[in-house]
N, C-alpha and C positions, 0 to 999 in steps of 0.2 A: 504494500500500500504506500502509497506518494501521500506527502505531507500536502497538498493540494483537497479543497472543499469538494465535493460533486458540484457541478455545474448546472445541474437543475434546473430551468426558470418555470414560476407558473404566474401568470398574470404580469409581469415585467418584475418578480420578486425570486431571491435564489430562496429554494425552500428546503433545500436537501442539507444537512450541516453534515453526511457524512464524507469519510476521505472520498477520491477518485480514486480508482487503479491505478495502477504506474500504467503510462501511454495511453491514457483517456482524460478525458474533462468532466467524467461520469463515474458514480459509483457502479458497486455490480446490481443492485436493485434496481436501476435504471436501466442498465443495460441489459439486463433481462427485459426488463418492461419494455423498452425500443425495439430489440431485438423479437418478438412475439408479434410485436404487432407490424412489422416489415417482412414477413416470412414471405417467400414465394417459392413460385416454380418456373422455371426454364421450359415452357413446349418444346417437345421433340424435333416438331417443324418448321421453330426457331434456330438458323444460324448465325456464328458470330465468323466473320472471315479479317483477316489482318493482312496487313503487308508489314514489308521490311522498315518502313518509318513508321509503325506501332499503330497507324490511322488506320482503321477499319469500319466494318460497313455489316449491321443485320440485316439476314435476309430470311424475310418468314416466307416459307415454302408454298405455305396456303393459298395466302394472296397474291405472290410473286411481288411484295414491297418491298425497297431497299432504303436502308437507312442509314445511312453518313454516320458517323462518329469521331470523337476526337480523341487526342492519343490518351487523356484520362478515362474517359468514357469505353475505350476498345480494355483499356486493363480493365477497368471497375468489371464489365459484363463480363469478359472472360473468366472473373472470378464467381460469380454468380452463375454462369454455365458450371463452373464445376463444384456447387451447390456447397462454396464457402459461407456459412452464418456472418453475421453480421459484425459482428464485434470483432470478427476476424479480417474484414472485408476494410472495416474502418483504420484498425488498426495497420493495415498493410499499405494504405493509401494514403495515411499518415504519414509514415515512415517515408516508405518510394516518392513522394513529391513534398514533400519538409512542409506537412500542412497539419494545422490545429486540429483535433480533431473534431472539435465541434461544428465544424467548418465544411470538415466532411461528410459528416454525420447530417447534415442539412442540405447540402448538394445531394448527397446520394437519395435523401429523400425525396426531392424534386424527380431526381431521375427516375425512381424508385417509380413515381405520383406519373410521369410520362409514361413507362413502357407499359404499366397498365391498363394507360389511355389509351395507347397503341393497340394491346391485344401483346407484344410481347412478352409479359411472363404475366403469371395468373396469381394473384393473391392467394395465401399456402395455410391453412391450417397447420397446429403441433399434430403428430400423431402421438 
């Protein structure tokens, strides 16, 4: 545990007084709680294609749709193809591009809120 608060906000108030993890801005109570309610699934008939400059492009099979990506975007989904959880997802893209992770954890949301939109991956129940 890191001498660091959770990060928490609810209403524009931090409410969580406990530590963060080391390599988070969040405790593990939260990160459970984020983690549960961002689950998904990768369709089958969802592919993730890359080239040698890291930019790559999904292409769902179904509809024959292709969709651009940036060199964040092509690592984050390849990590989510190969059905990394979340806190692990965070923390790796943390790391690899020298980013807060709460910073992450808000971008991936958004992305998270788009490929939904898409039809890209499917919001996941826990088994």
């Amino acid at each position: 545990m890191s001498n660091k608060q959770c990060a928490f906000v609810k209403r524009g108030k931090n409410t969580c007084r406990n530590p963060a993890i080391e390599g988070f801005d969040f405790c593990k109570s939260h990160i459970d709680q984020i983690d549960s309610v961002l689950r998904y699934k990768v369709p089958d008939h969802v592919r993730l294609e890359s080239s040698s400059n890291e930019l790559g492009f999904i292409f769902d099979a179904n509809l024959g749709h292709v969709y651009y990506l940036n060199t964040p975007g092509t690592y984050i989904f390849s990590l989510m193809k190969e059905n990394k959880p979340l806190p692990e997802i965070v923390r790796m893209v943390s790391k690899r591009y020298r980013v807060d992770s709460t910073k992450v954890l808000s971008d991936f949301r958004d992305f998270y809120n788009n490929l939904v939109d898409l039809g890209l991956i499917a919001k996941h129940e826990a088994s």
